[in-house]
N, C-alpha and C positions, 0 to 999 in steps of 0.2 A: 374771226367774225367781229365786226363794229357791235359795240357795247348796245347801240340800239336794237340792231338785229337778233342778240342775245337778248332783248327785254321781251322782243314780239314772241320770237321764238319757246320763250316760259309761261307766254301768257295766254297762248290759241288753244296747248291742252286745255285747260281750264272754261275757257269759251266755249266748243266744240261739246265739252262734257254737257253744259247747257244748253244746249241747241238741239244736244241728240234726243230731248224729249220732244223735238216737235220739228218734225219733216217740213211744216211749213214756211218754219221761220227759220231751216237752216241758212246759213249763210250770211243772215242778216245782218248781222253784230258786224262783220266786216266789212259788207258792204257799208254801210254805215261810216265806219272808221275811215273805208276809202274817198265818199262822198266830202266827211266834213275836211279830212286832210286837205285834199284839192279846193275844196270850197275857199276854205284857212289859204291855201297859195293864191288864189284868186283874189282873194282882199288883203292881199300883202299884207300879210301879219308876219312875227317874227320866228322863223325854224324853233324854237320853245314852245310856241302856240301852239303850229302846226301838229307839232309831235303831239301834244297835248292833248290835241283834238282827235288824234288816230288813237292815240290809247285810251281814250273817253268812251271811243267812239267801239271799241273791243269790247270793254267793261259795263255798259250802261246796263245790261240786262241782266247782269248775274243774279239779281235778287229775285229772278222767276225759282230761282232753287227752291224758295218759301214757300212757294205757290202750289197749293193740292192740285192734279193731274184733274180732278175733278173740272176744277175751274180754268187753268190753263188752259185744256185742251178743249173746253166745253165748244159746241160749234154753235148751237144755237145764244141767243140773244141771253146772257147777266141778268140774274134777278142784282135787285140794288147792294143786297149785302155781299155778295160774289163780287159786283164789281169795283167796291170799298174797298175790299182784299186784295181784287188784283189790282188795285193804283199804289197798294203799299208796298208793289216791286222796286219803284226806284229808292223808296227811303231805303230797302235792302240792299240794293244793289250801293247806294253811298256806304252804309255801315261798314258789308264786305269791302271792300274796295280801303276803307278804311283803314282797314287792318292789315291792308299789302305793304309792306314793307316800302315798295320804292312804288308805289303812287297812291300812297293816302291822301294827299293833298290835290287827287282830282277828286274827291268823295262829295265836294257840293255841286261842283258840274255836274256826276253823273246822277245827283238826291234829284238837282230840280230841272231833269231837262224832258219833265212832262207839264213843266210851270206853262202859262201862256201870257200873254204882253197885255191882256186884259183883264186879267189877276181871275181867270175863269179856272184855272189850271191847277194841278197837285204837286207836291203833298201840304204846302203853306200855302196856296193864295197870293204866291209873288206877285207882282204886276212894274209893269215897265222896266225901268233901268236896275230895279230891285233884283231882277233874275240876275247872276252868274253871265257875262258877255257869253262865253264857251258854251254855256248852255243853252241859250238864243241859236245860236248854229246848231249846235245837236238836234236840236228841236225841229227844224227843219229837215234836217239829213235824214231823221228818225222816220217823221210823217212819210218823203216823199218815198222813201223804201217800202215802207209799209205798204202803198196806194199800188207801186210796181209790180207788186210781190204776188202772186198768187196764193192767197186765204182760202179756208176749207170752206167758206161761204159763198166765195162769188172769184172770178178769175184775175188776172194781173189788168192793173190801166196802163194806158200809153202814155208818155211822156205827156204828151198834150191832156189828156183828160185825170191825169195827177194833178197839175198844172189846177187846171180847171176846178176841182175840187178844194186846192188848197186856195185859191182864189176866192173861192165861198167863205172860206173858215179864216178867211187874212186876219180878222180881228186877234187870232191868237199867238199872231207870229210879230218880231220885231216888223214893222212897214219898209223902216232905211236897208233891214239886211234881206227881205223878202225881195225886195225888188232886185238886189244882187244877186240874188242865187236867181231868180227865175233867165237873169242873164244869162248865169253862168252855167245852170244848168242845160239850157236849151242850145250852147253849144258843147255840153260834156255828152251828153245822151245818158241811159239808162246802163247801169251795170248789168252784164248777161252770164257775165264768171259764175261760172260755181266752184266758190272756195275749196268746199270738201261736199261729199256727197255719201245720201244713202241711201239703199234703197228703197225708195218715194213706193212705188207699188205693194210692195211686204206692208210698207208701215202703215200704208194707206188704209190698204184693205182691213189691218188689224182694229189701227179706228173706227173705221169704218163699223165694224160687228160690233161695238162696245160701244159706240152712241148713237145710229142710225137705226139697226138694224132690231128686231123685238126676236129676241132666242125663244119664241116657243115655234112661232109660223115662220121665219130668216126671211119675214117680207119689213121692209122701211117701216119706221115708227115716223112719231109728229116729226122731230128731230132732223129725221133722213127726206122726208118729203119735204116742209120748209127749203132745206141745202142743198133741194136738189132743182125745186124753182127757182131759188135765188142763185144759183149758177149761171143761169139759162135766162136771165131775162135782157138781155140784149142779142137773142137771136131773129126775134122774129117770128115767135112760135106758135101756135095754139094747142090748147088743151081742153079735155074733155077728163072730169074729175066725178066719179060716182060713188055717192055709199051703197055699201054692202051690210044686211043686219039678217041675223038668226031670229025667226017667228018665237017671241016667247022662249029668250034662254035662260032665263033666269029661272023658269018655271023647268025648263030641260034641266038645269043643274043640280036644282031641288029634287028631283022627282031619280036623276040616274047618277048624282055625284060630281066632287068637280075634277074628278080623273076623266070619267066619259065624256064630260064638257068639255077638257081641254085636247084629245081623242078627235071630238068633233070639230074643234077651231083649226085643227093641224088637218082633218082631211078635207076643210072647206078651203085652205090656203093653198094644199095642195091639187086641189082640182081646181081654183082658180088659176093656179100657176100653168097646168096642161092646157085649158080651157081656152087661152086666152095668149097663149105662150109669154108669161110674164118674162122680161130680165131679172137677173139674178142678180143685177151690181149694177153700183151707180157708176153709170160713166161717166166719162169728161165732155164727150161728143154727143149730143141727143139730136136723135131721126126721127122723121116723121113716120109714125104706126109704133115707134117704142111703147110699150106698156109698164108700167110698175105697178107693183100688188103693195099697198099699206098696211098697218094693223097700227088704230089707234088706241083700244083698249078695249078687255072683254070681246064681244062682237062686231066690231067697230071696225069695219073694211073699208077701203078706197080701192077704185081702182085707178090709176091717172096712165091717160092715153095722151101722147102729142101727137097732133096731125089734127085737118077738117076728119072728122069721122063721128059726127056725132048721128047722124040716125043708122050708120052700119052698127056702133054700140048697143044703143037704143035695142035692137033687133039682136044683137048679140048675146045679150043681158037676157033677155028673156026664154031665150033658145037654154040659156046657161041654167036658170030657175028651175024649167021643167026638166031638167036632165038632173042636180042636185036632187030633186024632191023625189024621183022615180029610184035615185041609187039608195039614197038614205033616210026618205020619206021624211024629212025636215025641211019646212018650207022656207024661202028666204025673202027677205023683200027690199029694194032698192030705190035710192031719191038720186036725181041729178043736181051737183053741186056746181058744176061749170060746163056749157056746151060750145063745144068750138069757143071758145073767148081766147082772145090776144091776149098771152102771159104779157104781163106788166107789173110792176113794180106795187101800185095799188091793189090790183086781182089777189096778190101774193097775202099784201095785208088783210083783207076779205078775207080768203080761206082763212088763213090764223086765226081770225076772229072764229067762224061759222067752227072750227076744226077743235 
């Protein structure tokens, strides 16, 4: 075996070890490695470089090791101090890297290759020729994976509408080597290998019940409804989104405990769920008539329909009310938050806000 082939071959356990916390971003780190390599032969650099660039491009992530599961995996949107923390992956990933025997001396490539060319970037504020060249490419290889890749938020872009985005954000990339890669890239195509693989469904779903999901009623929390309009917004959808609230629970909780309270929120989930035939899991695919059952807190229900169905609801909800209050003689009462509306990208922001 060529001593290089020996170098990869030491170095993919170690990679793999960190990737296995996040199904999403399997794979990446190599893709990656293989982007900038090609890229690096593309702009005829020297087989030094090249290599340079594939081992960079292996190693840039290691320092998510740091990174609390909390925050790495979070699906929804970073409060400020979360995402402080997660920017201090690449100074980890230089430090480890570091202390590798035979490539400590890419440790500032892979520290500053979240830097940007308008000194907007981390962990120092580089700006222009100031960044690492090696890391200028990184930086590009890193984003356009990213943008291909399928996120627990929203699904994979096409080459063209990667393209397109990084287009918006050019300010952050070298301009002389953006324009080569958008070359180079639009005759290389999109990586579709998957390096090593796991299984995506087990791990999904595990996720899935740990930050979507609310363990008293297993219907969607804020969390899981947000990721699950922001999947779906370039389908073309409509949706119909309504609260669900218990007459006076607070005064129910008081008066029979909050074991009978919580008693009552699990047989109000579960008779929504028959009522209404909710799904049980977020899919990938969304139909028109899907239903999901929410729980935002307390008494705090949604129900979110896709499809025109908004006065079959209307009339469904009500049929629903009097059959609740005749079983358990607890009355409920309901507001509409969205009727028949075109999921779009702003709609989504409105709920967050009202939600």
């Amino acid at each position: 075996m060529r001593d290089l082939d020996k170098k990869i071959e030491e170095l993919k356990p170690l990679v793999y070890s960190i990737e296995l916390r996040d199904v999403y971003t399997q794979g990446h780190s190599e893709r990656v490695a293989n982007y900038a390599k090609d890229f690096g032969r593309f702009l005829r650099l020297s087989d030094e470089e090249v290599n340079d660039l594939y081992f960079a491009g292996l190693l840039h992530d290691l320092g998510k090791v740091g990174i609390p599961d909390s925050i790495l995996l979070k699906p929804g949107k970073l409060e400020k101090e979360e995402f402080e923390l997660i920017k201090y992956h690449s100074v980890l990933s230089g430090n480890i890297v570091e202390k590798i025997k035979n490539f400590s001396y890419l440790s500032k490539i892979i520290k500053y290759h979240h830097e940007n060319f308008d000194g907007s970037g981390y962990p120092d504020g580089l700006k222009g020729e100031e960044i690492p060249f090696l890391s200028r490419i990184l930086s590009l290889c890193d984003v356009f994976d990213a943008l291909t890749t399928k996120r627990i938020y929203r699904n994979e872009l096409s080459l063209e509408e990667a393209l397109e985005v990084m287009e918006k954000e050019k300010h952050k990339f070298d301009p002389g080597l953006f324009e080569k890669f958008k070359n180079f890239i639009k005759n290389y195509g999109v990586i579709e290998e998957n390096f090593f693989e796991l299984n995506e469904e087990v791990i999904s779903k595990l996720r899935n019940n740990i930050f979507f999901i609310d363990p008293l009623t297993k219907f969607l929390n804020r969390q899981g409804l947000l990721a699950l309009l922001q999947r779906n917004t370039n389908v073309n959808l409509f949706i119909n989104l309504i609260e669900i609230n218990i007459n006076k629970f607070k005064a129910y909780n008081k008066a029979y405990g909050l074991k009978k309270g919580d008693e009552l929120l699990k047989n109000l989930a579960d008779e929504i769920r028959k009522f209404f035939k909710i799904e049980t899991e977020i899919k990938e695919k969304i139909r028109d008539k899907d239903i999901f059952g929410v729980r935002l807190n307390a008494d705090r229900f949604l129900l979110l329909s896709f499809g025109r169905r908004g006065d079959f609801l209307q009339y469904k909800i009500e049929s629903f009310k009097d059959f609740f209050y005749k079983k358990y003689k607890v009355g409920i009462r309901n507001s509409f938050i969205a009727v028949d509306k075109l999921l779009t990208k702003k709609l989504i922001n409105e709920i967050g806000y009202l939600i």
